[in-house]
C-alpha positions as CSV (number, residue, x, y, z in Angstrom):
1,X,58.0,66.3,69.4
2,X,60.6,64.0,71.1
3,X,63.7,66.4,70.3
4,X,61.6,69.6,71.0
5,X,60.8,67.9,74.9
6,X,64.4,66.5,75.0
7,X,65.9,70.2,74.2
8,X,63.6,72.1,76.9
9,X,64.3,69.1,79.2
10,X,68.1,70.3,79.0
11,X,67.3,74.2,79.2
12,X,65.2,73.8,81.8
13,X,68.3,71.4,83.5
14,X,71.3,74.1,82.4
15,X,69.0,76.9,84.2
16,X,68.8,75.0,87.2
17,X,72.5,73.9,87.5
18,X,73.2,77.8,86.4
19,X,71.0,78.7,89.1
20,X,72.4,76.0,92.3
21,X,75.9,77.2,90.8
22,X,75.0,80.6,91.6
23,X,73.6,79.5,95.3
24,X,76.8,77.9,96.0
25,X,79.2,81.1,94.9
26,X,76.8,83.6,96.6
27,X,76.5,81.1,99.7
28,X,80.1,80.4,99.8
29,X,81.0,84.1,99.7
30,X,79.1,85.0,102.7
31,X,80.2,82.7,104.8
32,X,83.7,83.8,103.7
33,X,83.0,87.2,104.6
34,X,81.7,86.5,107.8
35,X,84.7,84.3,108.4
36,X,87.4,87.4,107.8
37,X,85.0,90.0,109.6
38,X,85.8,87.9,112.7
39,X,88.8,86.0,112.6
40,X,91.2,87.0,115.1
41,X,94.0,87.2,112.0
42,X,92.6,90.5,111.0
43,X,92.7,92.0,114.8
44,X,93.9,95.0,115.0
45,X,97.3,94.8,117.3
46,X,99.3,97.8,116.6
47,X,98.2,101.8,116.2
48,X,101.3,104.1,114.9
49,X,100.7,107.7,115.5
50,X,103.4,110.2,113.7
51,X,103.0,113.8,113.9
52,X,101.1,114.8,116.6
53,X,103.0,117.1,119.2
54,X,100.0,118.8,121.1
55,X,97.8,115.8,121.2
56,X,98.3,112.5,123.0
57,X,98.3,109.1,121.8
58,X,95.1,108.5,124.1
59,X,93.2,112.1,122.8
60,X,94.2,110.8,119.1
61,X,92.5,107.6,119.8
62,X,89.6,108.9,121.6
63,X,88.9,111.4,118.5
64,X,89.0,108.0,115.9
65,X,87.2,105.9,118.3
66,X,89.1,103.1,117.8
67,X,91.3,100.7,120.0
68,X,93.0,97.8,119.3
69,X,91.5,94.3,119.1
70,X,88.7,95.1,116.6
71,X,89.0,93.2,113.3
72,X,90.7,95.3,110.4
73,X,87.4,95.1,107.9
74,X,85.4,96.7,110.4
75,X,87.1,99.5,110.7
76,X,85.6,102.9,108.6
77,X,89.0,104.9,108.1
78,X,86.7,107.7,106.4
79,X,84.8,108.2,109.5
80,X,88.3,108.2,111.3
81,X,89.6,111.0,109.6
82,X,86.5,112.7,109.6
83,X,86.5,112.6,113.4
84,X,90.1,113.7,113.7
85,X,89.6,116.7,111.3
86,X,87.1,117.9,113.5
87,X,89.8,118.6,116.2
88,X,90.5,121.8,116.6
89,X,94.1,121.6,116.8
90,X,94.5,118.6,113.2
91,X,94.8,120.8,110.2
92,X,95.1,117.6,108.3
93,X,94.7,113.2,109.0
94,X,95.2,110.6,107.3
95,X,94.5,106.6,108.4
96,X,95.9,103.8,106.0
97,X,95.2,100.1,107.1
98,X,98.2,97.8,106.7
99,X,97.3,94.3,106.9
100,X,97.1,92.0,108.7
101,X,97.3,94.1,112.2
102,X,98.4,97.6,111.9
103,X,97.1,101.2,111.7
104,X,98.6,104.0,110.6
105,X,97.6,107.7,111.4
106,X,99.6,110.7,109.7
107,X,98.6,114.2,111.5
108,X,99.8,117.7,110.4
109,X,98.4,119.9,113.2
110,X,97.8,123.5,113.5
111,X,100.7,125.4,115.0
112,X,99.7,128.5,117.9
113,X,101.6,131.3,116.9
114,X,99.9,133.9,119.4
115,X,97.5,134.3,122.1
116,X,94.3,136.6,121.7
117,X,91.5,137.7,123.6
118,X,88.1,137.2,121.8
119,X,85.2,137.6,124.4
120,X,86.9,137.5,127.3
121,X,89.0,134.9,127.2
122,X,92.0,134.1,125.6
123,X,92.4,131.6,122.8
124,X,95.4,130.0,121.3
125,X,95.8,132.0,117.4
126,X,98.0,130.3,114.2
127,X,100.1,132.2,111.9
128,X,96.7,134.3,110.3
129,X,95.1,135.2,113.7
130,X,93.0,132.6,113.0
131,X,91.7,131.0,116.4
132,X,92.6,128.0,117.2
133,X,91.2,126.6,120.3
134,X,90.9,128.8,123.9
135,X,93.4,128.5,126.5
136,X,93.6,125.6,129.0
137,X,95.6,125.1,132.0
138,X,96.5,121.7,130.7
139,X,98.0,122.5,127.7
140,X,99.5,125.8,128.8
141,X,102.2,127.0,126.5
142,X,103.5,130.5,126.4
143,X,102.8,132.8,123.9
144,X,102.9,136.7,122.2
145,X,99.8,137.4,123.4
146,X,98.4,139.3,119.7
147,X,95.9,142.7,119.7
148,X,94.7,143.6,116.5
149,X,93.2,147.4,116.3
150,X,90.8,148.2,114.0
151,X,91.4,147.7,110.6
152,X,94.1,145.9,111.2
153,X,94.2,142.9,108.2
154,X,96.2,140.1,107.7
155,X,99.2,141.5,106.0
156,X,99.8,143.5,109.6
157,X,99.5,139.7,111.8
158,X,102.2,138.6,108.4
159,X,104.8,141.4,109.6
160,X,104.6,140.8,112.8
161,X,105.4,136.6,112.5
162,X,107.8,137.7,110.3
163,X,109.5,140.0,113.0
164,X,109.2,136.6,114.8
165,X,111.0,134.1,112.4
166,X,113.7,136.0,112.4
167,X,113.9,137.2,116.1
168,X,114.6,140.8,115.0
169,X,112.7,142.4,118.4
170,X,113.6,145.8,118.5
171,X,113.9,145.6,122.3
């Protein structure tokens, strides 16, 4: 009777130290994620843009709603690229944290090839005819404006940047 009380006497102990152990580690890694979500180590200090010629630094950091200062675990680099793909001008982002302090956005945007008129107004066109985003006097840049006729397809707007590349204007 002795040995069987002894034995669940030391289960019963091994659970409970199992058991505060546990605690400890769970308690301990809170408080250390709490501690890197707000040390001032993991501010962010620096934002590198590359790649961006139509948008600014500003408009690029408006889109990823982000500015420098917040801590570096915080920060949701999906939702970053998400926002910057919805620009009509980014045909492709990409954010990579660098730690301790940096940020580093890669953009590949879309590239106006034309100007065409689609209700009334004029919008800026890529390589396709593909609208891009409509005309602004703030971003003014110069451009073929493009009129497709009827039944006109892609492989007539792929002559005609073609003619383009290589400058061959018959006039």
């Amino acid at each position: 009777f002795f040995s069987a009380v002894t034995g669940l006497l030391g289960l019963i102990l091994l659970l409970g130290l199992s058991l505060g152990i546990l605690v400890l580690v769970s308690a301990a890694l809170v408080h250390g994620y709490r501690y890197a979500t707000s040390s001032e180590y993991l501010a962010l200090q620096e934002i590198e843009i590359q790649g961006n010629q139509r948008l600014t630094y500003s408009e690029i950091l408006g889109l990823m709603q982000v500015d420098t200062g917040k801590n570096m675990l915080k920060l949701n680099i999906s939702e970053m690229q998400k926002n910057l793909a919805e620009s009509p001008w980014v045909k492709q982002a990409r954010v990579r944290r660098d730690f301790p302090d940096q940020l580093h956005v890669a953009i590949r945007e879309k590239e106006a090839y034309f100007w065409v008129q689609n209700d009334h107004n004029l919008y800026y066109a890529d390589k396709q005819g593909r609208t891009i985003e409509r005309l602004s006097s703030e971003r003014l840049v110069s451009l073929p404006v493009l009129h497709l006729h009827e039944g006109a397809d892609s492989r007539h707007v792929a002559g005609i940047v073609s003619i383009l590349e290589r400058r061959s204007f018959p006039f």
